[in-house]
N, C-alpha and C positions, 0 to 999 in steps of 0.2 A: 504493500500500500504506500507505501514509501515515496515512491517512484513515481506516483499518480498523484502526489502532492500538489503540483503544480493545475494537473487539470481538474482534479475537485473542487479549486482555490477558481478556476475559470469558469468553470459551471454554476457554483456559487451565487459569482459578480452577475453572468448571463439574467438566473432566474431573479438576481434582486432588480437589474435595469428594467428586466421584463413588467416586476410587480410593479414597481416606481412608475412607471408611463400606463399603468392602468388604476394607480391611485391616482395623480393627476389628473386622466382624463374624468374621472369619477365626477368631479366637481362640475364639467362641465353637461352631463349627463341627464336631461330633465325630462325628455320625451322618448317614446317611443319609435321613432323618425330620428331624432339621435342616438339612439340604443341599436337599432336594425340597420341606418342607411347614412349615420353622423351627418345628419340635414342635410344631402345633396352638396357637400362644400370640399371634397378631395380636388387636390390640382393635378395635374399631368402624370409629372414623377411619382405621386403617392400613390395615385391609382394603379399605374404601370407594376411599379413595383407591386403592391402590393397586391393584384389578380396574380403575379408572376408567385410571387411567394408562398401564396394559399392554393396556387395551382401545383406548384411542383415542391410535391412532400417529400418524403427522406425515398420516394421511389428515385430522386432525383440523384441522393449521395449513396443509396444501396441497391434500390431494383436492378436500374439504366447498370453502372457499372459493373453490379452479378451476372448481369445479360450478357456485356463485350465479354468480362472475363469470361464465361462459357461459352458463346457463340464467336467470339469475333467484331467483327465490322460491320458484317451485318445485321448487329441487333440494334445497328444506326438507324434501320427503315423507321422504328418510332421515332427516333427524333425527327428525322425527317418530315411523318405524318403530322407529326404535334406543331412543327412550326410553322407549318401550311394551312392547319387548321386554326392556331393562333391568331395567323395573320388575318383569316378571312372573317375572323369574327369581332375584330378590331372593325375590319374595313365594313365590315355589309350586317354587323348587329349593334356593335355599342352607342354610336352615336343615335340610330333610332330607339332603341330598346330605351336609353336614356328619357327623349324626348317623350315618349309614347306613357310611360311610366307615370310621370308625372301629367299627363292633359287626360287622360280618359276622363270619360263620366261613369259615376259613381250611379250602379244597376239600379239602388233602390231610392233616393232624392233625387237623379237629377243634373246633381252639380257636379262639379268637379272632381275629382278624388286623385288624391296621390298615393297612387300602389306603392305601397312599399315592398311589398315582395310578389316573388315570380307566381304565387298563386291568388295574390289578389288580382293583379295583372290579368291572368286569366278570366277572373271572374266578373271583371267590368270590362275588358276586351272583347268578352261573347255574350253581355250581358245575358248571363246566366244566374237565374232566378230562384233556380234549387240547389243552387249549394254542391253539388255533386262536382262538381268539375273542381273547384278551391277547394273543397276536401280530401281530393282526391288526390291530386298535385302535390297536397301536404303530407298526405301519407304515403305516398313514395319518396319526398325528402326526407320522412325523417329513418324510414325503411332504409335506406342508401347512406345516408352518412352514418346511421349506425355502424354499418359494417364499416365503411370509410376509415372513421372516427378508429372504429377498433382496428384497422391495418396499422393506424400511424401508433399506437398503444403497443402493440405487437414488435413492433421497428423501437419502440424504448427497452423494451425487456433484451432487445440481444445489444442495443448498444451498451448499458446499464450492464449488461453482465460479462460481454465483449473486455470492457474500459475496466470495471471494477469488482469482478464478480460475483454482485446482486443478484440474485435470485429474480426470475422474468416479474413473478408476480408483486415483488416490491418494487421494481423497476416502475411497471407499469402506473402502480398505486402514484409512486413521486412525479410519475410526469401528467396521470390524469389531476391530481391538486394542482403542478404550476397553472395547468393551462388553465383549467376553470378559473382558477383566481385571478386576474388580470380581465376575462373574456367577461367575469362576473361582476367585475366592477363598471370598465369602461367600456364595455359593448364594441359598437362598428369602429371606431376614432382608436381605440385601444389597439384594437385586431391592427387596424391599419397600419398605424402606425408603427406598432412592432416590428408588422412585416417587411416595412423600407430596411428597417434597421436587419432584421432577418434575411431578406433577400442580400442584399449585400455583401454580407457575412458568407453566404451560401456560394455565391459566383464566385469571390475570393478564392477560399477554400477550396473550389474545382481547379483555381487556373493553380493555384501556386502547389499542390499534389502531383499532376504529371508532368509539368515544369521541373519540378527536386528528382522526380525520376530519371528524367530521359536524361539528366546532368551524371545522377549518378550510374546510368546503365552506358554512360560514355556516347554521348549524343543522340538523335534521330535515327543514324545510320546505323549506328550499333544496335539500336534498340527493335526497329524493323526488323535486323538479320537475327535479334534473338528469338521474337515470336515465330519468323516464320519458320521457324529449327522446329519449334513446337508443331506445326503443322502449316502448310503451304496456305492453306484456305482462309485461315483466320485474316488475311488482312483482304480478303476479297468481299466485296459487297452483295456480291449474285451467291456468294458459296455457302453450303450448307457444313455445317461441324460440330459433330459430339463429341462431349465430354462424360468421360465415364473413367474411373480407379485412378487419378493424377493424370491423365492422357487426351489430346486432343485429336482428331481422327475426320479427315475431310470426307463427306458422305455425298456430296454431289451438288448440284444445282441448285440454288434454293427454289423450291416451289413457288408457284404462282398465290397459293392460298397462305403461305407465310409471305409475303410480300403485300399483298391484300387486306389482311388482320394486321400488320404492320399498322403501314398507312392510315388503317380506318380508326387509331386512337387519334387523330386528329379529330375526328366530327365528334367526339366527345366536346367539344371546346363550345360549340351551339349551344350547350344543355347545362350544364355547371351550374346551380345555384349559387357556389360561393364562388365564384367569376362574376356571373351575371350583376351579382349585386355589386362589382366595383363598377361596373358600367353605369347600374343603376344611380350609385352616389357620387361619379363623376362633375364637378360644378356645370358643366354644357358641355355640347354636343360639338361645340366651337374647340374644346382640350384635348375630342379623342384622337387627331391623326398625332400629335406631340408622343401624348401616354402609346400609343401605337407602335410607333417608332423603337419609342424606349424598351417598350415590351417586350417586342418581339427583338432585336437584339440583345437583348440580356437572354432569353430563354434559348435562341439559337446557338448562340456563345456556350450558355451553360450546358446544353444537352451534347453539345460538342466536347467540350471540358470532360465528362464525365462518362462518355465513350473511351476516350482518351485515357480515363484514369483504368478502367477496364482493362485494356490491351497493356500501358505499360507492366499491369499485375502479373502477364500470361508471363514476361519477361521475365520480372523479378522475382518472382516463386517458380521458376521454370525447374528449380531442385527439389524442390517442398511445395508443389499443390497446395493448392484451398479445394480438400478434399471429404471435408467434413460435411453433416446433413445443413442446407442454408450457408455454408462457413463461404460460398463465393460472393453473396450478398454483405458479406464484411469487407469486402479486399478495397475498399479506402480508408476504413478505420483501421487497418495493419498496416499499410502503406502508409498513412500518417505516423503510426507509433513507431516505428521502423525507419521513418526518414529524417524524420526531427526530432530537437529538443520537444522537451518535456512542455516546457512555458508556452511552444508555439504549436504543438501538436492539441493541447489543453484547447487553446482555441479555435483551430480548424475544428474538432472534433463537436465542438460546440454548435458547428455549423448543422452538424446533423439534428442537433435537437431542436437548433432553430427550423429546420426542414419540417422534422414533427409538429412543432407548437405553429408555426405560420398557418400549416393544412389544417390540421385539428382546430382549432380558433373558430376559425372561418368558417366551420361545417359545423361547428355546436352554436352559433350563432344563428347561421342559417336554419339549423335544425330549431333553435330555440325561437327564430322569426315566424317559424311555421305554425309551432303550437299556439303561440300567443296570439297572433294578428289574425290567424287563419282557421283558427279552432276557436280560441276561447272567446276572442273580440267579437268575431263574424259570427259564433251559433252560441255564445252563454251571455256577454255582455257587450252590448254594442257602447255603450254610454259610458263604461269601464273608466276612471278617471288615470292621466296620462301616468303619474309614477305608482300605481297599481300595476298597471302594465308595465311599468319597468321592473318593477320588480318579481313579476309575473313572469318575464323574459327572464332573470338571472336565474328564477327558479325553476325554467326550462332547462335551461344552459347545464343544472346539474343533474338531471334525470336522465337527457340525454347521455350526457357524460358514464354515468353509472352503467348502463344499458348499452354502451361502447365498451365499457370496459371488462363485464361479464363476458362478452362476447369474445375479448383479446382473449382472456384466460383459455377460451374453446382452443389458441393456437392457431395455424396455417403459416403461408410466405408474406410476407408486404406487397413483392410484386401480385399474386394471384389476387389477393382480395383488394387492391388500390384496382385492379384491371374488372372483375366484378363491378363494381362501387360506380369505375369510371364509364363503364358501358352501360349501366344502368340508367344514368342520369343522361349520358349523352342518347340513347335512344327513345328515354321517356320524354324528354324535353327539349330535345335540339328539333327535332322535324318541327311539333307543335308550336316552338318558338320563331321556326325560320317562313312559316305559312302562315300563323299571326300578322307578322309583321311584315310581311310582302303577297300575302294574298288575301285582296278587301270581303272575300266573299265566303272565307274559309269560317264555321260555325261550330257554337259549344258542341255540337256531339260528333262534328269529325274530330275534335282537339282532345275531347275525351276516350275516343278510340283510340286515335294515337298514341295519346299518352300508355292507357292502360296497356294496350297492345307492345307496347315497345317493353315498358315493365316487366309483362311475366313473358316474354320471349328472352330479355335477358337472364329471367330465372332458370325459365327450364330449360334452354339451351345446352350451358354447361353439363346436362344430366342425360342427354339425350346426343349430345356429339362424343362420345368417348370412344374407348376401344371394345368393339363387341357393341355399342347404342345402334338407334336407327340410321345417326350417322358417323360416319369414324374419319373426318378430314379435317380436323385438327382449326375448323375456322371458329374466327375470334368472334363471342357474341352479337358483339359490338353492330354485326354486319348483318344478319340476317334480321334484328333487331329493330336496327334502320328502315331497313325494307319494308318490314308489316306494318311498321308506326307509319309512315308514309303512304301505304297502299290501303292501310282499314283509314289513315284519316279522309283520305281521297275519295275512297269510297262511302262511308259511311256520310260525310259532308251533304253529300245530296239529299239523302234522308231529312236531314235536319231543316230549320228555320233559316229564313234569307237575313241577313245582318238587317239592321234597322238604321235608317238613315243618320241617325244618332252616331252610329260605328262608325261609319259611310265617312263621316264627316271628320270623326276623331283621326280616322287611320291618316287618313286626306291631308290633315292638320299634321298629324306627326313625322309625316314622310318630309314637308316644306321647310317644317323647323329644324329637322335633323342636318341637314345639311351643309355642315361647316361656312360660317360666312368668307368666301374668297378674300383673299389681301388684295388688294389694288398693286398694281408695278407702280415705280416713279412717274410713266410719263400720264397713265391714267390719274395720281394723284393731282400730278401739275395741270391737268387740263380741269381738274374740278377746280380747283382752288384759282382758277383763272378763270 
């Protein structure tokens, strides 16, 4: 224990700075709308950052990297999907989804209403009178960040026991307490703001791990000719490679349907409740190509970063495997402890947890946005006064929490249940949210097919594609998922009621206002001003 002096002493500091900015924000905390969405007032950088940080959980410092170190280069295809998918949902969802959010009219007065979350949205979107569709919505967030919530739970027990060997289920218990406490205090402003500080921390930590590597594996060229000692394949993008007893073993071409499932963790990016809502609390629609920008080069950067950290592993343990059950899902946390000091490994290391507490935050929030606003507001108290509901919301925050964490104790990988979790949400909510908002005609009971439809095909999917199931071709949920949420919303649309002039009018409105106001050039300024 001796030895780990240093990074207990950094963990420490981590979880006090963590608490400190959600006592702070506490003060500021009076509504509802600041508890769920910190009143519409995030700027560029915070927002960027902060989707970026509650999007990419410690899948970012342990899945991605478990993935190069056992596959290769090729387990680059997600990044690649993700940052594609990033980008488009920057470009062709957040600046309306922003707009639209705040003008709808409110199903039962009339007036106005500002959705604060993806299922009130819904509910004044389709003006939907029975509640079926916002209830519904909500119980599939909090169904999905359940399991979420418990990946990033699961990713403490081995770092905790990994670093300092903590038993998984004390682990778990120490990081499910930080996060609730800051998340319980300061709400949406808290989360956020961690995460600038979290993301940060996290990209860091990617670039300066295969950087200390490939220095000391004796440069790039040394370091290329060590992997491909290991096996030729590993640095090919098309090539397929098993890992099995310390051995890497090229098997051929990669398939078309692992390239396919690749890729399709990108459309997850449409669907994200705890995404969506930095879109949602954005200051205008005028800040998202900025935050855009940002975003998506930090997240391209990092997925990059942490392929990288993957393959220099195949190198450096090229005598001693990470041959243990899960043990390749550590090879940045050994590669840190291995490459540096103590004092500076304490805070890379830290990164990870920032990776945990940024995703977990954001989804016990969201999870905690859903009960309150969407349950208990919308079907027990409409007239609920505003710090009732706040405090209604904290006492969300830890039920969910609980019910995350029963769940971790059940065990699994980070990657399999973050990839569950993520296919869940992106095919309950990404179609329903991309036909909202660009088809004026689309109605409550095709959105509610979708929805549902995409739901339980992410469930039984996995139970039915296996080896010996109805199908045995190894595709990623995510994909067939898509397909029926998209085809029963399509279809079943017709069925339904024609939008009502009301919609007609909102959607109309939301699409003109979203639309980033243009800069003028020089010589357009000079001819107004003349």
């Amino acid at each position: 224990m001796e030895d780990q002096t240093g990074t207990v002493i950094t963990f420490v500091v981590y979880l006090a700075i963590m608490l400190a900015i959600g006592v702070w924000v506490y003060r500021h905390t009076n509504t509802l709308s600041d508890f769920v969405l910190g009143g519409r007032k995030l700027n560029s950088p915070t927002a960027a950052l902060s989707a970026n940080a509650s999007d990419m959980s410690s899948w970012l410092l342990m899945g991605l990297p478990g993935a190069a170190y056992v596959s290769g280069l090729a387990a680059g295809w997600i990044g690649v999907g993700l940052a594609v998918g990033l980008y488009l949902s920057w470009l062709i969802v957040a600046g309306r989804l922003r707009t639209y959010t705040a003008i709808t009219t409110d199903v039962g007065t009339g007036k106005p209403a500002d959705a604060l979350t993806i299922s009130a949205f819904f509910e004044h979107r389709f003006e939907d009178r029975s509640g079926l569709l916002r209830t519904a919505s909500a119980v599939v967030i909090i169904v999905f960040y359940c399991i979420y919530v418990s990946s990033m739970l699961v990713a403490t027990g081995v770092l905790f026991d990994q670093l300092f060997g903590i038993a998984a289920a004390t682990a778990m218990t120490i990081g499910v307490l930080a996060i609730v406490s800051y998340t319980f205090l300061g709400g949406f402003l808290a989360v956020s703001y961690t995460d600038v500080f979290q993301g940060l921390l996290m990209w860091f930590a990617l670039l300066v791990v295969p950087v200390t590597a490939l220095v000391t594996l004796g440069g790039p060229g040394s370091t290329i000719e060590q992997i491909s000692d290991q096996a030729a394949g590993l640095l090919g993008a098309a090539t397929e490679v098993s890992f099995a007893d310390g051995a890497w073993t090229q098997v051929g071409t990669l398939g078309a349907i692992a390239v396919i499932s690749s890729l399709a963790w990108g459309f997850g990016y449409f669907g994200q409740p705890h995404i969506l809502a930095r879109f949602m609390g954005i200051r205008s629609a005028d800040a998202v190509p900025l935050a855009r920008r940002i975003s998506v080069t930090w997240s391209a950067t990092a997925m990059a970063f942490a392929v990288a950290v993957g393959l220099v592993g195949i190198a450096y343990y090229a005598d001693s495997p990470l041959t243990g059950d899960g043990e390749q899902e550590t090879v940045f946390i050994a590669l840190t402890q291995d490459l540096l000091p103590a004092w500076l490994a304490g805070i890379l290391l830290a990164a990870i947890l920032a990776a945990i507490m940024s995703t977990a935050d954001s989804q016990l929030l969201v999870a905690s946005s859903a009960l309150t606003e969407d349950i208990y507001r919308a079907r027990i108290d409409k007239a609920a006064p505003a710090m009732r509901l706040v405090w209604i919301g904290r006492g969300t925050v830890i039920a969910v929490a609980v019910v995350a964490y029963l769940l971790a104790l059940q065990g699994g990988t980070v990657l399999e249940l973050v990839a569950n979790a993520w296919a869940g949400f992106g095919a309950s909510f990404g179609p329903v949210i991309l036909l909202a908002l660009f088809w004026r005609r689309f109605n409550w009971a095709g959105a509610l097919a979708g929805l549902l439809g995409g739901a339980l095909t992410v469930l039984i999917w996995p139970r039915i594609d296996t080896e010996g199931g109805w199908f045995d071709i190894g595709l990623y949920e995510m994909v067939p998922a898509v397909i029926i949420s998209f085809v029963l919303a399509w279809l079943v649309n017709f069925a339904g009621p024609t939008p009502s002039a009301t919609v007609r009018e909102d959607f109309a409105k939301a699409a003109a206002m979203a639309k980033p106001k243009r800069r003028r050039t020089p010589a357009e300024a000079e001819r107004a001003e003349g």
